[in-house]
Residue, then its C-alpha position, 0 to 999 in steps of 0.5 A: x500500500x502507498x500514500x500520497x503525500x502533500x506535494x504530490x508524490x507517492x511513497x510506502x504506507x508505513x504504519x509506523x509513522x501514526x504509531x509515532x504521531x499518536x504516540x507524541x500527541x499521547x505524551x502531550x496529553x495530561x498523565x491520567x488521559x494517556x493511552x496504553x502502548x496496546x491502544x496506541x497500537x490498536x489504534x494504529x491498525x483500526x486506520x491501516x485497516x481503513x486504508x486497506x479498504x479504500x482500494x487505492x493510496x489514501x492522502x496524508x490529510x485523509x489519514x489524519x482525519x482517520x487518527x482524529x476519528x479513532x481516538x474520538x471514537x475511543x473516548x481519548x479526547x485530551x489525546x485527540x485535543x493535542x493531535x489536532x493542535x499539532x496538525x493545525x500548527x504545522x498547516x499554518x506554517x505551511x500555509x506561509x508558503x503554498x506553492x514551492x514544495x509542489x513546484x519543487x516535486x514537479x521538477x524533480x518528476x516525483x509529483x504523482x498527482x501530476x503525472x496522472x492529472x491529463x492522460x495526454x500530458x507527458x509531466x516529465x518533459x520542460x514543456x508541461x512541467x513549466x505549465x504546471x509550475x505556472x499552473x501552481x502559481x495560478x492556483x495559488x492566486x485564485x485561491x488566496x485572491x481572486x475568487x470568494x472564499x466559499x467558492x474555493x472551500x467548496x472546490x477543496x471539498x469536492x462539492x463542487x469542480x471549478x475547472x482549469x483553475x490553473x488557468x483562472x488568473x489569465x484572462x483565457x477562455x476554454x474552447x472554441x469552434x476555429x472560423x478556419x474558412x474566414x481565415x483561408x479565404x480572407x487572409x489571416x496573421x500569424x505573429x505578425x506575418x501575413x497569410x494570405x489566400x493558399x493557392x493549392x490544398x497542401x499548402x491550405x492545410x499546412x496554413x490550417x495546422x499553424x492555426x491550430x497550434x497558435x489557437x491552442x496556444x492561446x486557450x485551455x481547451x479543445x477546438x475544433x475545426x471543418x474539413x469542409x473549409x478545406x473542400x473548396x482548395x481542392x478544386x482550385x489544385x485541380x485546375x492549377x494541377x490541370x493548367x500546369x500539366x497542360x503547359x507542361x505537354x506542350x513544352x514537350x510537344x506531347x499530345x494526349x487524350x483528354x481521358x489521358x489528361x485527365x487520368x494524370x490530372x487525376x492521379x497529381x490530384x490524389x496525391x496531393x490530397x494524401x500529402x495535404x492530410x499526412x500533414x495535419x496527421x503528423x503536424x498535430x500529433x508531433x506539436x507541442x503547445x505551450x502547456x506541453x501537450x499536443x493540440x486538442x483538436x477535432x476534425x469534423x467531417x460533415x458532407x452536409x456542409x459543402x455548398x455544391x455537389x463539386x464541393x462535396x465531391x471533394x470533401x469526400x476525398x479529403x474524408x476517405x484519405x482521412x480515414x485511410x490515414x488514421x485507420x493506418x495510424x502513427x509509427x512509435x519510436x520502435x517503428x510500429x503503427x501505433x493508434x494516435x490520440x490526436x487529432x479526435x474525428x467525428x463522422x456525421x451519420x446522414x441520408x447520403x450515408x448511412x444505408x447501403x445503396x446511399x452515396x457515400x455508404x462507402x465512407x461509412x464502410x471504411x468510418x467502421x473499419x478504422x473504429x474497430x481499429x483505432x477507435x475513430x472517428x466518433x459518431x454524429x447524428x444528423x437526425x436526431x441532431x435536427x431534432x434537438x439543435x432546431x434543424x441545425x447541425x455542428x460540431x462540438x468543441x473538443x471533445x463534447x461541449x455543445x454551443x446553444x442553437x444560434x439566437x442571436x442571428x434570428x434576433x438581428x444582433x448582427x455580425x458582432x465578431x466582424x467575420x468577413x464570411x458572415x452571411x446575413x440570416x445565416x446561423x453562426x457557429x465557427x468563431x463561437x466559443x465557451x467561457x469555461x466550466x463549473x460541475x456540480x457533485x451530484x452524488x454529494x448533493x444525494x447523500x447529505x439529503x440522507x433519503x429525504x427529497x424535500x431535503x434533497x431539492x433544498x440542498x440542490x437549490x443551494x449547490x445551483x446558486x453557489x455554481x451560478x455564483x462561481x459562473x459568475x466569476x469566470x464570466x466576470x473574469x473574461x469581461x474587460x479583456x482586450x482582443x490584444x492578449x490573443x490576436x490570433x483569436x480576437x483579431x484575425x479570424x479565428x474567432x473574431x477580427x476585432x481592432x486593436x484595443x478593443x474588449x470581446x465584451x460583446x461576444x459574450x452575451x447574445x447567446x454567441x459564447x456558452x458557459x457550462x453548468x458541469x454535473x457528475x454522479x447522476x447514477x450514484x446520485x439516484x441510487x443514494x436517494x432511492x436505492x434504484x438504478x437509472x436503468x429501472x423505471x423509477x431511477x430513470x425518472x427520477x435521473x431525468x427529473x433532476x437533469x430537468x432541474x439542472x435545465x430550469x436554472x439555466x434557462x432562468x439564469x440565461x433569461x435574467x443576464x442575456x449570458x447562454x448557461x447550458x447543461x454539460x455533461x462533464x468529462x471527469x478525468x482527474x476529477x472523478x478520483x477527487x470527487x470520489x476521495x472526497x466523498x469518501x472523507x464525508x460519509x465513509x465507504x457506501x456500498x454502491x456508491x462511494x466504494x469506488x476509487x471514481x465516480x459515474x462521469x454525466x448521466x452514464x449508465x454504471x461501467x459495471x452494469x451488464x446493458x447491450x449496446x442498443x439498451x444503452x444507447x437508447x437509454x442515455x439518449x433520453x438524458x442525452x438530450x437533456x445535455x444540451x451543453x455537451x454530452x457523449x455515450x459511449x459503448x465499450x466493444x472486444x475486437x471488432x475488426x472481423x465483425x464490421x457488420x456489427x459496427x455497421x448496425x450499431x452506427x444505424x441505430x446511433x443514427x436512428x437514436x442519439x446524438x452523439x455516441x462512439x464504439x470503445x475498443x482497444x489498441x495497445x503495444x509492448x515494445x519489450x516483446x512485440x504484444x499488440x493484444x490488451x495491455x491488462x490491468x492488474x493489482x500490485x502491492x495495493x496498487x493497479x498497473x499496467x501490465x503486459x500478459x505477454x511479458x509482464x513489462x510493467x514500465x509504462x515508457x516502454x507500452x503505448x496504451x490507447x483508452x479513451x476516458x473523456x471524449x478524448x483518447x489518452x495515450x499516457x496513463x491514469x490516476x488509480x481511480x480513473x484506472x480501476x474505472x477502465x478495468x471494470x468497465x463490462x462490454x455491450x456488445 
């Protein structure tokens, strides 16, 4: 067993060392209270005990709360009096300096709760670990000056989440969907240089992945952009390709058919799409930004949004060559194809696709195929997106967050970002983005009410006006920032071209930007108020009652300050380990409920329950669409690539169902001994491991291990809580 220490690192468990500091406390106390050397002991393995039974390395700060119980608990109250002044002694002379002994343990890469905080962040490198000692800094101020004091107490114990706050003391938004066609076609500025219009597809998408890593430079989240954007440039290669080649055979004195000149044309065509796509494959997967990771880039591949049949032709191309590309993958340092996390792709489910004998039914075919390989692309539909977006259809930022159905263009608002591709009466989406995020703990909400719903409505009403508090505060923070701080952003395109000077105050309110109302633990939530599950009639609507709620405060909150709040189902994945260590500090071990290292991320079904695939999908699509800032279902499948007719069907009937779903399989490498089966999970000394079954390699640099955990697939490794998650998870299909 191990413990986490206060800075971060993870050392041995050594019993020993409560035996010591009861043992101080005890020869403080007067000499008629003191305790026996056997109580002493016995007090000693009663807490080693309770961390044995947690499952995972407790933190020093949850041990001593143990040792407090146990010698209340044993009537040693002068004991326990000269225990807790000892502990608050020593927390105020910590508190004289919050910040160097994690900056110091992050250097030195013995931070464990570092290097499992984002699976797509490499902590050892100078890159993360300087946004990291930045981010503690941030941390720091946020805390000590910048928001309220309840705010932080209530994010320190869990009953709330306020997200990215290592990034809370910038003026910096979270994600956004990037108007890559404003840019390509009407010229941009790169740090300070001119881009104009590209002349050729290669060097288009070239132009496309400098946005892409000056954009995530520039904010916290994910971003996403459109291959149609992309679509027109292919036309305008296939002309300049066809010019040059003409000249060419003339210089020559050669005379071809026209079918021969085309089929070369062709051919030169072909190729250049490959080469255009291969650079935004490689250039996003090998970028560092400058928090230290790649970029959190998603692809939409939607041939609803050409603008005529040539255009979608061609956008058909881009997205075939896109897929054969990922379905291939990324070579590793050992020369293996490996599966890539970046950049997410996701593949709209429409008329003109989803059935054999459609058009474009071959895309799908080969959408599938890379799916049961690499886990890719993610699944929109078209359908049931018109139906719940108000007949419109985009894509999410990220991995899951959802702009609101744009309001402002109806209500004559106007072109507020300057876009020099804005369209009159047209709805807007690129160039819109979201204000940040704040989660609210459902499952602590369910517990403090101890089976009481007057009470539990009471304490929800509670939790709702302390989030809009701290939703308060992130949208304040953002007010007053000049488009100065991010110019790629605010001035040339990305999101707005605003002059110099000038404040984004505007792009905050009229429903162009979003900010998320986060929610965790619905099912743990439900099960703590009446035992029921969200797959049993009255658990389901009970769930559904209180995503209902989660929807009236919003709406009224956007009524009241003209500001877009949105439901979003939060993608815990650090989070659901301090939610669940959290939960655990105040009401114990609950079977079903807090006897798990995580906590249910959204409004999932349990990763234990035994559900088909179907069952799933059509259940959480009813809370789905309760979601509307942002949601994702996901079903979690064996080897797939022998049976693509059964990826095939179980996209229909996403198709046909839900919004926003994808097919988890798994796709692992041992670079000891070659394995390209499951890399499994095991326990180890009280601790789950990564081990390959093939070799027993334990040595996570020497693996490549692909999960997907909140949207995005993680390519590093998880913390204990998030790891016993993904080895309970059952599979649907």
């Amino acid at each position: 067993m191990r413990i986490i220490k206060r800075n971060g690192s993870e050392v041995p468990f050594d019993p020993e060392k409560i035996l010591v500091a009861i043992t101080k406390a005890n020869g403080q106390a007067a000499e008629e209270n003191r305790l026996s050397p056997d109580i002493i002991d016995a007090i000693t393995r009663r807490v080693t005990a309770q961390c044995e039974a947690l499952g995972r390395a407790p933190g020093v700060e949850e041990v001593q709360d143990m040792v407090e119980q146990q010698l209340m608990q044993s009537g040693s109250f002068d004991v326990a009096k000269r225990y807790i002044t000892y502990r608050y002694t020593r927390a105020l002379a910590r508190h004289a300096n919050t910040t160097d002994n994690k900056i110091l343990s992050l250097i030195e890469c013995v931070n464990e709760e570092a290097k499992q905080e984002n699976s797509n962040k490499n902590p050892v490198i100078n890159s993360t670990q300087r946004d990291y000692m930045a981010g503690e800094v941030s941390k720091d101020l946020t805390e000590r000056v910048l928001l309220p004091q309840d705010i932080v107490e209530a994010h320190e114990a869990g009953i709330i989440h306020f997200h990215d706050m290592d990034y809370y003391a910038q003026h910096m938004h979270n994600c956004d969907l990037v108007n890559l066609e404003d840019m390509l076609q009407h010229e941009t500025v790169i740090t300070g240089t001119l881009i104009e219009k590209p002349h050729s597809f290669s060097t288009a998408c070239n132009i496309a992945t400098q946005i892409i890593a000056q954009v995530a430079s520039n904010q916290y989240g994910g971003q996403s952009i459109s291959l149609a954007h992309l679509a027109p440039f292919v036309d305008i290669s296939r002309k300049k390709i066809r010019r040059e080649l003409e000249q060419e055979l003339d210089s020559l004195n050669l005379h071809l058919d026209p079918e021969a000149v085309d089929s070369l044309a062709k051919a030169q065509l072909l190729s250049e799409i490959q080469r255009g796509v291969q650079t935004i494959q490689y250039q996003v997967v090998t970028l560092l930004t400058t928090n230290g990771q790649a970029p959190f880039v998603t692809v939409f591949m939607y041939l609803g949004e050409a603008k005529n049949e040539q255009e979608k032709a061609d956008l058909a191309l881009i997205i075939e060559e896109t897929l054969r590309q990922r379905y291939e993958g990324v070579k590793n340092e050992q020369g293996v194809w490996v599966t890539p996390a970046f950049p997410k792709l996701i593949y709209v489910l429409e008329e003109d696709n989803i059935r054999e004998g459609t058009p474009y039914y071959y895309l799908t075919e080969l959408a599938a195929k890379c799916t049961a390989k690499r886990m890719v692309p993610d699944y929109i539909s078209e359908k049931v997106m018109k139906e719940l977006k108000g007949g419109d259809v985009y894509t999410c930022m990220g991995c899951r967050s959802f702009l609101t159905p744009d309001r402002f263009t109806d209500a004559g608002v106007g072109n507020i970002a300057n876009a020099r591709n804005y369209e009159p009466g047209k709805h807007k989406y690129y160039g819109r983005f979201n204000q940040g995020v704040v989660t609210v703990n459902l499952v602590d909400i369910g517990l403090s009410a101890q089976g009481d719903m007057d009470r539990f409505w009471q304490i929800f009403d509670e939790r709702m006006e302390l989030c809009h508090r701290a939703l308060r505060c992130r949208h304040e923070r953002l007010k007053g920032t000049l488009s100065d701080v991010a110019p790629i952003l605010w001035q040339y395109g990305a999101l707005a071209r605003l002059k110099k000077g000038e404040t984004i105050d505007r792009l905050l309110y009229d429903g162009y930007s979003t900010i998320s109302l986060g929610y965790a633990g619905l099912w743990e939530c439900v099960k703590a108020l009446n035992g029921k599950k969200l797959t049993e009639p009255e658990g389901e609507e009970l769930g559904l009652q209180i995503m209902r709620k989660l929807n009236e405060y919003t709406a009224k909150w956007k009524k009241a300050e003209n500001i877009d709040y949105s439901i979003y189902g939060t993608p815990l994945e650090s989070t659901t380990y301090r939610f669940a260590k959290c939960l655990q500090k105040r009401f114990g071990v609950i079977e079903g409920i807090t006897d798990k290292g995580y906590i249910t991320n959204s409004y999932h079904i349990h990763v234990t329950e035994p559900i088909n695939a179907f069952d799933k999908i059509r259940t959480e699509a009813k809370f789905q669409a309760l979601s509307p800032g942002g949601a994702i279902s996901y079903v979690e499948v064996p080897n797939m690539s022998h049976n693509l007719d059964a990826v095939i069907r179980v996209m229909q009937f996403i198709y046909d169902n839900i919004l926003y779903a994808e097919l988890n399989t798994k796709s692992d490498y041992c670079q000891v001994c070659g394995w390209d089966g499951e890399i499994e999970i095991r326990e180890n000394n009280g601790k789950l491991v990564w081990t390959c079954p093939c070799c027993g390699n334990t040595d996570q640099n020497k693996m490549n291990v692909a999960r997907r955990t909140c949207g995005y697939i993680g390519t590093q490794f998880w913390n204990q809580g998030r790891t016993q998650e993904i080895k309970e998870r059952v599979l649907h299909l």
